[in-house]
VMD Tcl script that builds the backbone (N, CA, C; Angstrom):
set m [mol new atoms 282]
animate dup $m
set s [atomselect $m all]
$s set {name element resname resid chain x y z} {
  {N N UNK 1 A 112.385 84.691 42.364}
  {CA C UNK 1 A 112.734 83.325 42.059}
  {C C UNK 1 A 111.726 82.394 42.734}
  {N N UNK 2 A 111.430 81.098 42.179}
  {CA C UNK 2 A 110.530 80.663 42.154}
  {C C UNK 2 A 110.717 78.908 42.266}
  {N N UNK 3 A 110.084 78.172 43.373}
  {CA C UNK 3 A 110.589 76.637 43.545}
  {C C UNK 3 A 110.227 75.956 41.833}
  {N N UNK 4 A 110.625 74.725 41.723}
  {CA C UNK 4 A 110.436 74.270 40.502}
  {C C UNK 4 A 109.016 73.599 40.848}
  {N N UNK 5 A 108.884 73.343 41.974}
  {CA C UNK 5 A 107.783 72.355 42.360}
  {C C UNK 5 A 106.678 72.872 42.823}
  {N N UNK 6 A 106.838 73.975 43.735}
  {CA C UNK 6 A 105.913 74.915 43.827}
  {C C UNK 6 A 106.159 76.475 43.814}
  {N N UNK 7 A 104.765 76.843 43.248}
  {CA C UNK 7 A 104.779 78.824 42.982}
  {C C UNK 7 A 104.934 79.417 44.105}
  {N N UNK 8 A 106.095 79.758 44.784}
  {CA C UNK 8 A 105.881 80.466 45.883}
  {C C UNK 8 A 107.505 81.265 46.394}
  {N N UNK 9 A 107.721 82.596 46.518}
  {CA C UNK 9 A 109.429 82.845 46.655}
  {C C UNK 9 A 110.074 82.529 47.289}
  {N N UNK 10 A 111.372 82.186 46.639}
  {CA C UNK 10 A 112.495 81.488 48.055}
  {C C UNK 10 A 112.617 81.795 49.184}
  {N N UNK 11 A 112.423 83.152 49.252}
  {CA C UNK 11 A 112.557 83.676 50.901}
  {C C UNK 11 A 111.561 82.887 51.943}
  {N N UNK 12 A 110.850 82.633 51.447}
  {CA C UNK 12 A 109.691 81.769 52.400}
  {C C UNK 12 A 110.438 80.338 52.646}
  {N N UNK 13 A 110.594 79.402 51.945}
  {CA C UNK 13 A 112.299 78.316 51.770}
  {C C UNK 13 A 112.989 78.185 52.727}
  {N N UNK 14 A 114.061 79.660 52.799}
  {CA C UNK 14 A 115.131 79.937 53.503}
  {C C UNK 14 A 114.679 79.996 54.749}
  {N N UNK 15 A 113.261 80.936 55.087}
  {CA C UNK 15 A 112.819 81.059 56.496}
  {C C UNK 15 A 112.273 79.981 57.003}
  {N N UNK 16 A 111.842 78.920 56.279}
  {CA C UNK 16 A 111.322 77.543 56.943}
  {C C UNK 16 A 112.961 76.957 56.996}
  {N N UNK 17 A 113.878 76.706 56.080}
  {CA C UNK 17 A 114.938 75.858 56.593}
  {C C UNK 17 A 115.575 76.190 57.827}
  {N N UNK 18 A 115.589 78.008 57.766}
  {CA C UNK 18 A 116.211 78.674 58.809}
  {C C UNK 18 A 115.927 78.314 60.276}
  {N N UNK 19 A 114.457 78.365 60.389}
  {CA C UNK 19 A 113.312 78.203 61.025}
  {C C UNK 19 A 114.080 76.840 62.147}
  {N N UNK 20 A 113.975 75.688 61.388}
  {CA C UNK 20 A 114.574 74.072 61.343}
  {C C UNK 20 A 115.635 74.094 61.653}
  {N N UNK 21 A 116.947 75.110 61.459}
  {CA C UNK 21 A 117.851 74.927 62.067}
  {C C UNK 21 A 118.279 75.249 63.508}
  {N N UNK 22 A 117.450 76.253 63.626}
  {CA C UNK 22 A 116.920 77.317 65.243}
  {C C UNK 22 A 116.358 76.225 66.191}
  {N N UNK 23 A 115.752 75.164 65.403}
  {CA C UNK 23 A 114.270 74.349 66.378}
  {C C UNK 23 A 115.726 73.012 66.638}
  {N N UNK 24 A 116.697 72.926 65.818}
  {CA C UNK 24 A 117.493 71.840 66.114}
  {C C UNK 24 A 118.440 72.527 67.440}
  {N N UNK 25 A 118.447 73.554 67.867}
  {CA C UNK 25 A 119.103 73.914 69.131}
  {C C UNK 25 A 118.057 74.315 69.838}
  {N N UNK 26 A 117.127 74.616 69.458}
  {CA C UNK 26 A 116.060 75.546 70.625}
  {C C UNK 26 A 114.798 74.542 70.091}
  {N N UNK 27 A 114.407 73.419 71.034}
  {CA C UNK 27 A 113.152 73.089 71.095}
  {C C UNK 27 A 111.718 73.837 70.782}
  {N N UNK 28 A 111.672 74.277 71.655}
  {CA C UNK 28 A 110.307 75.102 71.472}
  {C C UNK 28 A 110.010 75.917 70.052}
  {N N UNK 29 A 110.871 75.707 69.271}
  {CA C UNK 29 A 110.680 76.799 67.996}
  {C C UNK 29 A 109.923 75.460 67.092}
  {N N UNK 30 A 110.457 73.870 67.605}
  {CA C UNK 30 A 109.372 73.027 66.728}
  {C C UNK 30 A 108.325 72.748 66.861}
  {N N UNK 31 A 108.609 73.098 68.298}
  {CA C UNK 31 A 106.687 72.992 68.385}
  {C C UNK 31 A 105.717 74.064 68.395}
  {N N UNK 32 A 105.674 75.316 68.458}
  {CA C UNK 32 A 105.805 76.463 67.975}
  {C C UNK 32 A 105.304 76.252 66.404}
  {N N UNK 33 A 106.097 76.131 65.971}
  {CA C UNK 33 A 106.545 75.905 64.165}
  {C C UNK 33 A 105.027 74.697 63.717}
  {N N UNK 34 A 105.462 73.715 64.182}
  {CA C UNK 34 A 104.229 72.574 63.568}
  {C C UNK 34 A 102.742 73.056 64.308}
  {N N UNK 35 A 102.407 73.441 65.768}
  {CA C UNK 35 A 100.998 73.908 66.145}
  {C C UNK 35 A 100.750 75.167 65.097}
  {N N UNK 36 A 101.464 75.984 64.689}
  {CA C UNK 36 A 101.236 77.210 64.116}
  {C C UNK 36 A 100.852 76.901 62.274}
  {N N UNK 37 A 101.965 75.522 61.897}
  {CA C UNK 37 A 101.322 75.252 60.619}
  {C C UNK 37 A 99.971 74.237 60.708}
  {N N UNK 38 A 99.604 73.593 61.698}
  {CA C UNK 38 A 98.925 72.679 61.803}
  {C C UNK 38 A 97.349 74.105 61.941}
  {N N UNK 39 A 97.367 74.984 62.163}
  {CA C UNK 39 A 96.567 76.330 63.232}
  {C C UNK 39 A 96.169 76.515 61.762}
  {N N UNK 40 A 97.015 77.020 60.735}
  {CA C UNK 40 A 96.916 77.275 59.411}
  {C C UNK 40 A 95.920 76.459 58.491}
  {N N UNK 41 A 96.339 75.028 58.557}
  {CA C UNK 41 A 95.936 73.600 57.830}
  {C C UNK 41 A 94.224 74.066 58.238}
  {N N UNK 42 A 94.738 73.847 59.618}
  {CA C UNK 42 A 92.675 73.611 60.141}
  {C C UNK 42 A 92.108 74.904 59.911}
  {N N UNK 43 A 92.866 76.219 59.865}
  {CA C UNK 43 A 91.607 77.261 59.623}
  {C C UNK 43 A 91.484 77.945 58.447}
  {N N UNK 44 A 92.076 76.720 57.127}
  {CA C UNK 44 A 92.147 77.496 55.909}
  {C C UNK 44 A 92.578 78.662 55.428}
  {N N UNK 45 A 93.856 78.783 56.324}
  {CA C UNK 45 A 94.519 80.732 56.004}
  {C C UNK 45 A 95.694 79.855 55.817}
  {N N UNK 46 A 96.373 81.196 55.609}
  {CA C UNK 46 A 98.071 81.573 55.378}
  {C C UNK 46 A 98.279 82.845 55.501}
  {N N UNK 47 A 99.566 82.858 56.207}
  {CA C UNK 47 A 99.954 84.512 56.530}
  {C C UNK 47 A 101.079 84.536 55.818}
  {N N UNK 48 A 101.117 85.630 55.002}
  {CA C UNK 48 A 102.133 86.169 54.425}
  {C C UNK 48 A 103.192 87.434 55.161}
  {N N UNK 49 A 104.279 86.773 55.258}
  {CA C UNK 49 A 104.790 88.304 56.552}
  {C C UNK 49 A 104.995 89.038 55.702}
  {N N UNK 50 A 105.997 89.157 54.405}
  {CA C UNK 50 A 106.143 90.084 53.628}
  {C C UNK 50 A 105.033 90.908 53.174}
  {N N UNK 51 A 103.961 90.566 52.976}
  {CA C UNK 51 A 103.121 90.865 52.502}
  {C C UNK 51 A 102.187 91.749 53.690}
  {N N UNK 52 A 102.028 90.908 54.828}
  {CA C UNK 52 A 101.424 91.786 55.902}
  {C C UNK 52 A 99.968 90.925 55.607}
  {N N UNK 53 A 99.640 89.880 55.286}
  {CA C UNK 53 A 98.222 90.089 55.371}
  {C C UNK 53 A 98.084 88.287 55.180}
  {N N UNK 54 A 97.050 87.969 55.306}
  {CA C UNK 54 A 95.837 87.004 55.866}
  {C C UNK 54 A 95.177 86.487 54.536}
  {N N UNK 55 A 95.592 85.332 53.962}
  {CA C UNK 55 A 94.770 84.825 52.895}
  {C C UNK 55 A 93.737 83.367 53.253}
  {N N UNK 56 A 92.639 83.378 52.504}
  {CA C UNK 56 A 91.912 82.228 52.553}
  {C C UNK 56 A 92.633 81.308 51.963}
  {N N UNK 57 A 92.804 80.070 52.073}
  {CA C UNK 57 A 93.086 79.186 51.427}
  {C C UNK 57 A 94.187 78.251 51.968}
  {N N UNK 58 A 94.400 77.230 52.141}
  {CA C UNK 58 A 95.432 76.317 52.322}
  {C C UNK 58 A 95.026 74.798 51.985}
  {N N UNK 59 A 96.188 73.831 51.777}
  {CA C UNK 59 A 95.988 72.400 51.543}
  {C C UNK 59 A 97.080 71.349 52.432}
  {N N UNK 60 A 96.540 70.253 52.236}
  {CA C UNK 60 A 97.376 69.572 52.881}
  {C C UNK 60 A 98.939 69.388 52.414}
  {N N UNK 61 A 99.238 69.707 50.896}
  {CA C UNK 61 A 100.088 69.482 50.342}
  {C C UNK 61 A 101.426 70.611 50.672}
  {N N UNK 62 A 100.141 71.993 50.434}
  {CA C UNK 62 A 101.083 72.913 50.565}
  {C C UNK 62 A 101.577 73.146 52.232}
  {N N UNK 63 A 100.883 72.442 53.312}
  {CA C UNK 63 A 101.266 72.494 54.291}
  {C C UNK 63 A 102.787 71.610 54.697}
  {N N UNK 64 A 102.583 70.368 53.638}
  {CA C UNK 64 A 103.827 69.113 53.895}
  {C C UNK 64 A 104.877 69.407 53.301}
  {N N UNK 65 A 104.897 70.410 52.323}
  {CA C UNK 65 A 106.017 71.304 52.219}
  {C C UNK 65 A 106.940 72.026 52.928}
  {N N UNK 66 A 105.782 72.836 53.275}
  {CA C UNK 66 A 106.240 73.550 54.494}
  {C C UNK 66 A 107.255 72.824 55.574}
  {N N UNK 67 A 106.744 71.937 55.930}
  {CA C UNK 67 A 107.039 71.162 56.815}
  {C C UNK 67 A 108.099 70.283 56.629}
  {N N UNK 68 A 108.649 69.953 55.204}
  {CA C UNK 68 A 109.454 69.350 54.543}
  {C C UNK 68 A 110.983 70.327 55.164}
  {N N UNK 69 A 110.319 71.256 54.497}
  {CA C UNK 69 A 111.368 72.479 54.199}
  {C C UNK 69 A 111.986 72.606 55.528}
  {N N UNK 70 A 111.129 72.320 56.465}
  {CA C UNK 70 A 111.679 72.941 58.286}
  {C C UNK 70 A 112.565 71.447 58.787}
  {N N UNK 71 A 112.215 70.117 58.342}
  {CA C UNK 71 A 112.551 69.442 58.696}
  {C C UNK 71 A 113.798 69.069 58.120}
  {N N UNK 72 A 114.247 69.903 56.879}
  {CA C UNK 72 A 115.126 69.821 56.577}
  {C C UNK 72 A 116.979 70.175 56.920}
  {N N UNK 73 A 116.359 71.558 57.137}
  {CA C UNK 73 A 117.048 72.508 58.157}
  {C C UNK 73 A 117.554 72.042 59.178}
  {N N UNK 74 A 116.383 71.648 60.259}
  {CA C UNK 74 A 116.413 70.521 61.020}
  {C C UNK 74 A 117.457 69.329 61.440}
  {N N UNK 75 A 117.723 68.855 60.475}
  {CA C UNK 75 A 118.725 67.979 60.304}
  {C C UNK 75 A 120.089 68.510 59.918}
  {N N UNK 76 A 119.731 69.169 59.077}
  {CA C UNK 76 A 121.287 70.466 59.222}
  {C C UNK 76 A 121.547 71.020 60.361}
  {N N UNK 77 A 120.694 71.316 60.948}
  {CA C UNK 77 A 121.201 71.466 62.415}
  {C C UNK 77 A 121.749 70.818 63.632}
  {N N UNK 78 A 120.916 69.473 63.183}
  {CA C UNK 78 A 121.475 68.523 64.252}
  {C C UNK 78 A 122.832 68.208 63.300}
  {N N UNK 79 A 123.081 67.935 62.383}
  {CA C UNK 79 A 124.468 67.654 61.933}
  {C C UNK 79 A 125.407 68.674 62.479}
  {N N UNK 80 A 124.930 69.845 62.385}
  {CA C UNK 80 A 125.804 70.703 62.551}
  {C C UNK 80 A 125.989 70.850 64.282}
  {N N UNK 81 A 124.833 70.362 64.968}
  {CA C UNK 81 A 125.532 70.287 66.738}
  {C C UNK 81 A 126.765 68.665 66.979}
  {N N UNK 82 A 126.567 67.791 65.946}
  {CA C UNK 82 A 126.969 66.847 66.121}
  {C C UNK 82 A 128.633 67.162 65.634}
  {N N UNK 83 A 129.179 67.886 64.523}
  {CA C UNK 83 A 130.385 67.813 63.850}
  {C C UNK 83 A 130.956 69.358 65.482}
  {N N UNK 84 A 130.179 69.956 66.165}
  {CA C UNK 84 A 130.638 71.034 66.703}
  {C C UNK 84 A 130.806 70.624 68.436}
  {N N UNK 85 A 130.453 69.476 68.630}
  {CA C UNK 85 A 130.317 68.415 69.611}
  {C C UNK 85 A 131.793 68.341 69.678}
  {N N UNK 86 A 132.369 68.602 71.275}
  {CA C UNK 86 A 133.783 68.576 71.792}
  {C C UNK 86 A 134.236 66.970 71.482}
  {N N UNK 87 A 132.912 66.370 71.962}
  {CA C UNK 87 A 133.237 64.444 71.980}
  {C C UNK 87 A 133.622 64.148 70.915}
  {N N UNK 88 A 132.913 64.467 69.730}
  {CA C UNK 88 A 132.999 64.286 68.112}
  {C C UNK 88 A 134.025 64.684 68.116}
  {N N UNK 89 A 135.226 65.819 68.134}
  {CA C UNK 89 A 136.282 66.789 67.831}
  {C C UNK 89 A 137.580 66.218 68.217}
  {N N UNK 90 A 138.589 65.846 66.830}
  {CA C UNK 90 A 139.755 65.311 67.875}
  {C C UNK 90 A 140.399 66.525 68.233}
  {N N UNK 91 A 140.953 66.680 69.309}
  {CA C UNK 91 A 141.515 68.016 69.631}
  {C C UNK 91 A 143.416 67.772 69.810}
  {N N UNK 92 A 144.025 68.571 69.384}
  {CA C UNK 92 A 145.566 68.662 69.401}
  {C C UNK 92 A 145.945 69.408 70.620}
  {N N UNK 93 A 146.291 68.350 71.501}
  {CA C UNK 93 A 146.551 68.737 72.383}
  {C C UNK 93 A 148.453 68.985 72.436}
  {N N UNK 94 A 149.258 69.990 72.922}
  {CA C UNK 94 A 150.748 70.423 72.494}
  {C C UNK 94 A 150.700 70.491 74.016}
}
mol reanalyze $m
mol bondsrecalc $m
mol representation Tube
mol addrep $m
Protein backbone atom coordinates (compact mmCIF):
# COMPACT_ATOMS: atom_id res chain seq x y z
CA UNK A 1 0.00 0.00 0.00
CA UNK A 2 0.99 3.12 -1.10
CA UNK A 3 0.55 7.15 0.20
CA UNK A 4 -1.73 9.03 -2.29
CA UNK A 5 0.82 11.80 -2.24
CA UNK A 6 3.83 10.04 -2.21
CA UNK A 7 5.37 6.47 -3.69
CA UNK A 8 6.62 5.03 -0.74
CA UNK A 9 5.00 1.96 1.86
CA UNK A 10 3.02 2.66 4.82
CA UNK A 11 5.20 0.96 7.10
CA UNK A 12 7.71 3.73 6.73
CA UNK A 13 4.33 6.27 7.84
CA UNK A 14 3.58 4.24 10.83
CA UNK A 15 7.38 4.18 11.90
CA UNK A 16 7.77 7.99 11.52
CA UNK A 17 4.28 8.63 13.38
CA UNK A 18 5.35 5.92 15.83
CA UNK A 19 8.71 7.43 15.98
CA UNK A 20 6.70 11.10 17.11
CA UNK A 21 4.82 9.54 19.56
CA UNK A 22 8.02 7.95 21.53
CA UNK A 23 9.85 11.62 21.03
CA UNK A 24 6.47 13.16 22.76
CA UNK A 25 7.52 11.19 26.08
CA UNK A 26 11.19 10.62 25.49
CA UNK A 27 12.99 13.78 24.27
CA UNK A 28 15.99 12.64 22.87
CA UNK A 29 14.25 10.43 20.19
CA UNK A 30 13.45 14.19 18.53
CA UNK A 31 16.45 15.15 18.33
CA UNK A 32 17.92 12.00 17.37
CA UNK A 33 15.04 11.81 14.71
CA UNK A 34 15.53 15.50 13.00
CA UNK A 35 19.87 15.42 13.19
CA UNK A 36 19.51 11.91 11.56
CA UNK A 37 16.91 13.27 8.82
CA UNK A 38 18.68 16.51 8.49
CA UNK A 39 22.38 13.83 8.17
CA UNK A 40 20.24 12.29 5.22
CA UNK A 41 19.04 15.84 3.49
CA UNK A 42 22.87 16.99 3.49
CA UNK A 43 24.46 13.70 2.33
CA UNK A 44 22.03 12.81 -0.40
CA UNK A 45 21.19 9.12 0.94
CA UNK A 46 18.33 7.32 2.45
CA UNK A 47 18.37 4.19 4.38
CA UNK A 48 15.98 1.75 3.86
CA UNK A 49 15.74 -0.68 7.06
CA UNK A 50 13.56 -3.14 5.39
CA UNK A 51 15.50 -3.27 2.70
CA UNK A 52 18.99 -3.23 4.46
CA UNK A 53 20.68 -0.87 2.24
CA UNK A 54 21.91 2.77 1.37
CA UNK A 55 20.44 4.70 -1.59
CA UNK A 56 21.71 7.87 -3.43
CA UNK A 57 19.28 10.32 -3.57
CA UNK A 58 17.13 12.59 -1.38
CA UNK A 59 15.12 16.08 -1.56
CA UNK A 60 13.98 18.62 0.43
CA UNK A 61 10.42 17.65 -0.07
CA UNK A 62 10.77 14.15 0.56
CA UNK A 63 12.60 15.03 3.72
CA UNK A 64 9.41 17.55 5.00
CA UNK A 65 7.41 14.65 4.82
CA UNK A 66 9.17 12.77 6.73
CA UNK A 67 9.16 15.18 9.16
CA UNK A 68 5.48 15.97 8.77
CA UNK A 69 4.72 12.44 9.48
CA UNK A 70 6.90 12.49 12.98
CA UNK A 71 5.44 15.67 13.94
CA UNK A 72 2.37 14.35 13.69
CA UNK A 73 2.55 11.51 15.99
CA UNK A 74 4.07 13.98 18.03
CA UNK A 75 1.13 15.71 18.87
CA UNK A 76 -0.74 12.53 19.38
CA UNK A 77 1.41 12.04 21.90
CA UNK A 78 1.38 15.05 23.66
CA UNK A 79 -2.50 14.78 23.52
CA UNK A 80 -2.30 11.61 24.70
CA UNK A 81 0.14 12.67 27.97
CA UNK A 82 -2.32 15.50 28.41
CA UNK A 83 -5.96 13.38 28.50
CA UNK A 84 -3.62 10.64 30.86
CA UNK A 85 -2.50 13.64 33.14
CA UNK A 86 -3.92 12.91 36.91
CA UNK A 87 -4.59 17.02 36.89
CA UNK A 88 -6.62 16.69 33.61
CA UNK A 89 -8.59 13.41 35.19
CA UNK A 90 -11.69 13.94 37.28
CA UNK A 91 -11.28 11.15 39.64
CA UNK A 92 -14.36 9.46 41.77
CA UNK A 93 -13.43 9.56 44.77
CA UNK A 94 -16.13 6.89 47.22
Amino acid sequence: MRLLFYDKPVIYVIIHIGLGVIAAFYTPVLWIFLIYQTSQLILNRRFFLFEWEIKKGNSVEHTLIKVVEFFVGFLVGKLMSKLDNPIHRKEVNN
